[in-house]
Every structure is written in C-alpha cells, then in structure tokens.
N, C-alpha and C positions, 0 to 999 in steps of 0.2 A: 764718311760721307762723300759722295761721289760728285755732286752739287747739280746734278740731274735729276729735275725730275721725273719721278717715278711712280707707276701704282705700287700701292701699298701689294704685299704678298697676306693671304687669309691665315694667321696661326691656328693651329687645331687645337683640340682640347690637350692639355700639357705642355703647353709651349707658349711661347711671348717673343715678342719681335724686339729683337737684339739690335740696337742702333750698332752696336761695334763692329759686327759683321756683315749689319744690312741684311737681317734672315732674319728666321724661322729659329727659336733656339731651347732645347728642352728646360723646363723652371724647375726639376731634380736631375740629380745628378745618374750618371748612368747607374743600371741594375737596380734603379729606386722608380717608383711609381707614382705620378701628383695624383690626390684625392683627396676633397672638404680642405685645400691649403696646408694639407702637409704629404709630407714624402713618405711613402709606405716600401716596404721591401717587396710587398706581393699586394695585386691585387685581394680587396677582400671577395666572396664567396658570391656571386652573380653578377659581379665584373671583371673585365677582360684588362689589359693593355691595349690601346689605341692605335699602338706602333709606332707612338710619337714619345711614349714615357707617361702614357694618360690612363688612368681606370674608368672603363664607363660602363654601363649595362647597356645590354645590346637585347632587344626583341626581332628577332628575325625573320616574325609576320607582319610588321608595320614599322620598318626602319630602326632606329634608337630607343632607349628609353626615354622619359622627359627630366630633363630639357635638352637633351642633344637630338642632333638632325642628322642620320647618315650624307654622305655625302662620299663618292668615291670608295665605296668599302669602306670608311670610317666612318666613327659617331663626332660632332665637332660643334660647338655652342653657335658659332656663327657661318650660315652658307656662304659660299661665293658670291664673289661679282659674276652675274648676267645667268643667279638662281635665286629662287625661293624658298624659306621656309613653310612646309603644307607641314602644318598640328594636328592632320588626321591619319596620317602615315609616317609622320616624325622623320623625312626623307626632303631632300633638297634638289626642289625640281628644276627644269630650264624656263629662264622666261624667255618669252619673245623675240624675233629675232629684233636687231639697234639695241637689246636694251639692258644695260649697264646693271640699274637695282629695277626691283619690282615687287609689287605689293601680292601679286599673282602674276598668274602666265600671260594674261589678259588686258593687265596696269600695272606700267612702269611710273615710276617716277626720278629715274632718272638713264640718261641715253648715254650712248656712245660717241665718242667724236665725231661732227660732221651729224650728228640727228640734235633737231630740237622735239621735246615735250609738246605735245597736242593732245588734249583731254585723254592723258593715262596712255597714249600709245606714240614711237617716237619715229618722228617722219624727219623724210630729208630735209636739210637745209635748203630752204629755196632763196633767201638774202646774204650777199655776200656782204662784207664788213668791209670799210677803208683798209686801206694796205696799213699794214704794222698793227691791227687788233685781230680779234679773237672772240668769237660767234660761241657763248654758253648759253644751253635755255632760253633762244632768242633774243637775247642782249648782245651787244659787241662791247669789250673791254681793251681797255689799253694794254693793263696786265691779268690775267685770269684770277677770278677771287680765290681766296684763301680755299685751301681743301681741294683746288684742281689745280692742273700743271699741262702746258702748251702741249697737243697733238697736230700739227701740222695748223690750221687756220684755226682749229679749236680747241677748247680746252674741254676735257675730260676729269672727271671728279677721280679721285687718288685711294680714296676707300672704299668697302664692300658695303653689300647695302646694311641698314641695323647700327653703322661705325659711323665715327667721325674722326676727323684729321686732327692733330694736336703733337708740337714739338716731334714731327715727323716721325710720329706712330698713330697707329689706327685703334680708337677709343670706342668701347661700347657705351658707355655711363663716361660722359664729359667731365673734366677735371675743374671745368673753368663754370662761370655762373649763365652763361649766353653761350649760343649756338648761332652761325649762321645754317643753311641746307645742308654745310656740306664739312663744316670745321666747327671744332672750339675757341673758342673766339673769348679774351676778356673786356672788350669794347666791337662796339655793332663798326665793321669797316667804313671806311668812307661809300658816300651813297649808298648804304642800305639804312632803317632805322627799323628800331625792334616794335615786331609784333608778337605777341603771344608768346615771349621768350625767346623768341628766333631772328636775327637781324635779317629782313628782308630787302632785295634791291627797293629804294623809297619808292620810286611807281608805280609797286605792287606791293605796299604795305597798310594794311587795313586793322580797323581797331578789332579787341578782343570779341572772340563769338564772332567773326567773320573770318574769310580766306580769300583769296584775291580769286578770280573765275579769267582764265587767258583767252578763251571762249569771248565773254562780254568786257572785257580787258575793266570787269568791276568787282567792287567788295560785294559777296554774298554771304549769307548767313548759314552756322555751322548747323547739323541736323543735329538732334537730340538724340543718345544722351552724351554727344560730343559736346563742351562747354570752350574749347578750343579745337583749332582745325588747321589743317594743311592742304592746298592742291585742289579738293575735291570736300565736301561739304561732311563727308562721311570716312577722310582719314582723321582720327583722331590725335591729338597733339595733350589732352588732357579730359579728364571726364569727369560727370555729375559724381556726387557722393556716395561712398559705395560700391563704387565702381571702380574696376583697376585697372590703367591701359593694357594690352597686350598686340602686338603688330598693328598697332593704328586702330586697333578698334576696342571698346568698352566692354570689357566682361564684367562677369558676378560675381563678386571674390567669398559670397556664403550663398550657393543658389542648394536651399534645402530642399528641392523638390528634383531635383537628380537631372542629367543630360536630356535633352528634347523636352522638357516643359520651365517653365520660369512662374518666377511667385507674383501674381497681381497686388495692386493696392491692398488688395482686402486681404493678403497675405493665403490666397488660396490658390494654388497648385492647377494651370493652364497647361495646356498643350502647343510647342510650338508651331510656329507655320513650317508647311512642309519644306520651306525652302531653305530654310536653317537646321542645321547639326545639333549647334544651342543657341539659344538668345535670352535677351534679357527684361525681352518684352512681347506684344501681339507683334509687333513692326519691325523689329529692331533684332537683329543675327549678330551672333560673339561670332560663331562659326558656318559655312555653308554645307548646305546637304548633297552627298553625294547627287554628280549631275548638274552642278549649279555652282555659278564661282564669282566670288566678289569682283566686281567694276571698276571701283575707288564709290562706289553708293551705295549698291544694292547688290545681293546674291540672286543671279538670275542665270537663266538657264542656257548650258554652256553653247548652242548653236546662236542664243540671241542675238540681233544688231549684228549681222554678221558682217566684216567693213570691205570694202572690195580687193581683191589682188590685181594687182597694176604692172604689164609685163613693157618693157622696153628694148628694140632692138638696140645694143649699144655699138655692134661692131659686125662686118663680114667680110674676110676675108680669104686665099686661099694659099693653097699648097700642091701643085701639081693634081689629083682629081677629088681631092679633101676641101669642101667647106667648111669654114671657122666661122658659124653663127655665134658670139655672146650676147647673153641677154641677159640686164638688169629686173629684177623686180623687187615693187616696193617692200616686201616683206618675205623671208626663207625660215618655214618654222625648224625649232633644233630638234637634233636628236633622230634624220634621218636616218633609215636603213640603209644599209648597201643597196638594194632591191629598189628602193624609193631614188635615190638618186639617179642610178645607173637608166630608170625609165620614168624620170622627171616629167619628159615632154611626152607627147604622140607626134612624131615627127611624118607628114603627109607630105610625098612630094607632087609633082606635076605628074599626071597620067601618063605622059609619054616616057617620063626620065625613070630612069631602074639605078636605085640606090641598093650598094652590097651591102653597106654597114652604117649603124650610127653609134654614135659613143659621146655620153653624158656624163658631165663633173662638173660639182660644185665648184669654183673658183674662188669665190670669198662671201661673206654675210650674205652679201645679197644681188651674187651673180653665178650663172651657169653656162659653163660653153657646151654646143653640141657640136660634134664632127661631123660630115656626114661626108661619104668617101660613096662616088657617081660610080658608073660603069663607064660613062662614057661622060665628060664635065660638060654640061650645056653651056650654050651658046648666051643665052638667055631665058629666065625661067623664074619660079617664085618654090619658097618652099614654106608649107603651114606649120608653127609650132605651137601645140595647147595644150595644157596642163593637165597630165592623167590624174582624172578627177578620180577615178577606180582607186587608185595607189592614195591619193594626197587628201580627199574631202577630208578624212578625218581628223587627221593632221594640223590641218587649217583652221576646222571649224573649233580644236581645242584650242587655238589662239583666238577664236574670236573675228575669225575673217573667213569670207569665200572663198571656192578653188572648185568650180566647176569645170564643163567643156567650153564653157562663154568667154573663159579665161585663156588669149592666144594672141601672137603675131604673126605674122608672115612678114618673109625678110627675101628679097632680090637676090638674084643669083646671077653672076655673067662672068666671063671670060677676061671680063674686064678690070674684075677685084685688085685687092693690092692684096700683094705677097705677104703670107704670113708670118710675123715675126720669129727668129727660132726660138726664142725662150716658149713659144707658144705649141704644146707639143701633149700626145694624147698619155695620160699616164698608163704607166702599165699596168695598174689595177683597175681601169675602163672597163667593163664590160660590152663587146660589140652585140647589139641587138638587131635588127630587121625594122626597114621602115613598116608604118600604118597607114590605112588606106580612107580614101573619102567616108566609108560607113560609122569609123570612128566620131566623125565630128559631131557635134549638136546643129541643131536646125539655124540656133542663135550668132553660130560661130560662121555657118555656109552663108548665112542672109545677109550676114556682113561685109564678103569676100566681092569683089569685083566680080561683073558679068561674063567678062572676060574670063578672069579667073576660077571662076565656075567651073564654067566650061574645060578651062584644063586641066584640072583635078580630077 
C-alpha cells in the first residue's frame, strides 16, 4: 500500500486486483486459461484468450458475446471509467465529456473532479468550498466520503462505474449489507442515513419509492415499474415482481413473446412503441431503439433537448507574429478525429489583416488552443472563432447538445499581449490550415458582432 489515494485500475475478464502489487493480476496461472471459475489449458471451441489469461467468445459484428463488453480490442465484464456499457453492440462506448460513470452518453451519474451532477449531465463547479474541504456532488466535506479520495479541491469517486469501493478493491456485487453512491459500507457514514439500501447524504434522503430531485432539492416519486430509485425517477435501484434489474432499468426475465413486443395483462402479445428495442410494457423501454437513447427517464430521440455549448475566451497571448487564443468550453465530445480537431474552429480574421496559418489542439477535457501566425501582427484588431458546425453538429448532437455556427467568440488582438509562456508551444502533429472568411459565419453569429466589427470583417 502506498497510502495514496488512488483510482482504482479496471481488471479485465481473468484477472483480479492484487492488493500486494497494487495491479492488475492473472486468477491462473501462466499457459492456463480462467473459464466458469476454473483454469483450463485451452480455450474451449468458440472462445478465444483475452490476452489477460481469459476465455471469452467474441462476435465481431457487434462487439463480445453476452455478457462481455469489447472494450479496447478486448471482451471484459466491466467497462471503464468515463464509458458505457451499450447491450446492443456489446461494446463500451465514451460518455460525455466531465463524466466519470454514466448510464449513457447522454447521463452521467457520476463527474470528474472539479464537475458537480446537474440532472444527468456534469457542469463546472460554480461554489467554492471553505479552505481545508472538498466540493463532491455539490456538498463540501471536511474529509471526502468513503469510495473517493482528494483531487486537488475535490474529491473524485475511486471506482469505475457498475463497482463499488470495499477494503481498497473495486466490488461489482458488495460484500457488505449497505451501500453508500459510491463504497461498501457496513454502517450508513456519519451524516448520510439509509434510503432504499443506499446510505444517503441525510438532506437528500427520502423514504422508499422516492429519490431526492437536486433540480427541486425534493423527494419525488419512483416511475413504475421501478419500486426503488436513484438520481432520476427512472434509474432503477430495484423492481416490481418479475422483473429483474439490469443497468438501472427493469426487464422481463420470461418475456414469451420475443424482442420488440411484451405480454399485456391479458397475457397477449403487444407490440412495442417504436422507441424501444424491448420493453416491458405500452410505456415503459428495458432497451432503446436504434436512434434514441435513454435520459435517466425516457428513450427519446437522440437530437432531443438539445443543451447549448458555451465557448469562453480563457487566455490571449503572443509570440513574435503568433497568437495564442485558448478557449474554454463547457463541454468537448470524445473520440475526435484528427480532422475534427485540427479544424475545431472557423477561425475569421479582420479583412484587412492576412493570416498564413492557424493550428488547433485540444489541450485538455475542455479546452482548445488556436495559433494563429499574422503576416504582419496587428496593431490592434479582433479575431472571430465558431465552431465548424459542418465537422462537429454530429458529434455534439450525439451527446445531447448543440454546436451550430451561433456557437463562437471573438477574442482581441494587440501588440500589447503578454508574452507567451514557453511550455506553451504548437505540437508537431498540428496541422496548419488557412484562415475562413466572413461567408462562413451564420447571420446569428454576424448580428451579434459589433457595428464596428462588422464592418472590419
């Protein structure tokens, strides 16, 4: 033990996390394969090796067999921190950017350091905490509850999502009788007190068949056939009879009328709504249907409530005839291209000024610097940056947010900047591209612009 804390590391299928090495460690021995809890010499006959010491079956039209989720070339029972398991590709997607675990790409329910939880999707901190606590989930603590460990002002939860924390290993099925969010717990911590099995912070603990709503900071009632809940009225924490959890929602564990219909009262064979894959009723989705993707409510359609993207100039400085525009924004979906990054923005300068190059890089979650290298450094000047909606709409709208041309800033330009730091420097895998001109912008983004600035564009 190194008495650091630490995130837990994700074991694959054949392996278990070793306290004595603080790893990743095979559960057979070499040239022996784990499968059904013992140790075989060979894979048997439509499974593979894992590459860890694991036998799995592998479909290689829709990820793993079930129950394994690809994930990195491999098949592995439980996805990563800041993916998801999707059950209709058996493959472990990216969720959103801030976000730690998540139910979809769409809703998280749990953030990264420095983001709190706001209905399913994780925004900056905007309250700092007294000196000597620590800002989780919108609470400030003295010492960070059990199951996360200190990130600079915050505390950051220690296991991946689907786990919980217990004797500093990461638990799928709890050892213990009570859960808090985030650990196995055999007494509910100081100030939480148990709800529905789960020791919650006590201001946000509600009796059975409700969940605390952070939204109306009140107890709301669980949706049917959730009979317990978490978060959202429609993650399920336990279900009506019959019924058997699976990733927070209630399925059919004998649905004799086959995938897309489910059995009425009267025991006759319905058709589901077209926005579920299957469900278990007129109303009520086990799964969504291609095109449409669970909320933490409902399966709806994946452009839906689309939320805005929020661009901030954070910083401008220079470098002999190089400006260093960074810009923050509230949210950077995963899994860009090369292509998509390298021409993130539409970078528009002043009519008058002739830019040779510009060069774009992600710098971190949720920030991008652009270079932009003058022919000649103005004096004074402005330059326009807006989100190439051409490259990113789609991107975006599969997270569940906008990224139009309405999406932009403009950031000052003078002679007058301050010198660019040297750690601050263009990678050599930058691609230089060629500014964009006024025709690119939308009519929303020009209406906006100073009269002045109009006119110099």
């Amino acid at each position: 033990m190194t008495g650091v804390c630490e995130i837990a590391p994700t074991c694959q299928f054949g392996q278990y996390f070793s306290q004595s090495s603080n790893g990743c460690a095979r559960i057979c021995p070499q040239n022996t394969f784990y499968y059904e809890s013992v140790c075989l010499t060979a894979c048997l006959q439509g499974f593979k090796d894992n590459g860890v010491g694991g036998c799995v079956a592998v479909d290689v039209q829709s990820g793993c067999s079930f129950p394994y989720y690809l994930s990195n070339g491999v098949c592995i029972s439980n996805c990563p921190s800041s993916t998801y398991a999707d059950s209709n590709s058996r493959v472990c997607k990216p969720c959103s950017s801030n976000c730690f675990s998540c139910l979809t790409n769409t809703f998280c329910y749990a953030c990264n350091a420095g983001f709190d939880l706001s209905n399913g999707v994780c925004v900056a901190s905007s309250v700092n905490c007294p000196a000597g606590q620590y800002r989780y989930n919108g609470v400030c603590y003295k010492d960070c509850p059990v199951g996360s460990c200190p990130q600079g002002n915050f505390c950051q939860r220690v296991c991946p999502a689907g786990s919980w924390s217990y004797n500093n290993g990461c638990y799928r099925t709890c050892p213990t009788k009570l859960t808090t969010n985030d650990a196995c717990v055999d007494t509910c911590p100081a100030g939480t007190a148990l709800q529905n099995g789960v020791c919650q912070v006590a201001s946000q603990s509600c009796s059975s068949g409700k969940y605390f709503d952070a939204a109306t900071s009140s107890c709301q009632n669980c949706q049917s056939p959730c009979t317990q809940c978490s978060l959202t009225a429609s993650i399920c924490t336990a279900c009506s009879a019959g019924l058997t959890l699976n990733q927070g929602r209630c399925v059919s564990t004998n649905n004799a009328c086959g995938a897309g219909s489910y059995q009425d009262s009267n025991k006759r064979c319905q058709t589901c709504p077209s926005k579920c894959a299957t469900c278990i009723s007129a109303t009520s989705c086990s799964t969504c249907a291609q095109g449409f993707n669970f909320n933490g409510l409902d399966c709806v359609v994946v452009v839906a409530q689309l939320q805005k993207t929020v661009l901030t100039v954070k910083n401008v400085c220079r470098r002999n005839n190089v400006a260093f525009v960074t810009v923050g924004l509230n949210i950077i979906p995963n899994g860009l291209s090369p292509t998509q990054k390298s021409s993130f923005f539409l970078v528009v300068p002043n009519g008058k000024d002739k830019i040779n190059f510009v060069y774009q890089w992600q710098l971190d979650a949720n920030t991008f610097v652009v270079a932009i290298t003058y022919d000649t450094f103005p004096t004074q000047t402005a330059v326009f940056l807006s989100i190439n909606s051409q490259l990113l709409a789609s991107s975006y709208s599969s997270i569940g947010y906008n990224a139009d041309a309405s999406s932009f800033v403009s950031a000052s330009i003078n002679i007058g900047l301050a010198p660019a730091p040297d750690s601050l420097t263009i990678p050599a895998a930058a691609t230089a591209n060629i500014a964009s001109d006024k025709s690119t912008l939308s009519a929303v983004a020009l209406s906006r612009l100073p009269d002045q600035e109009k006119d110099r564009i």
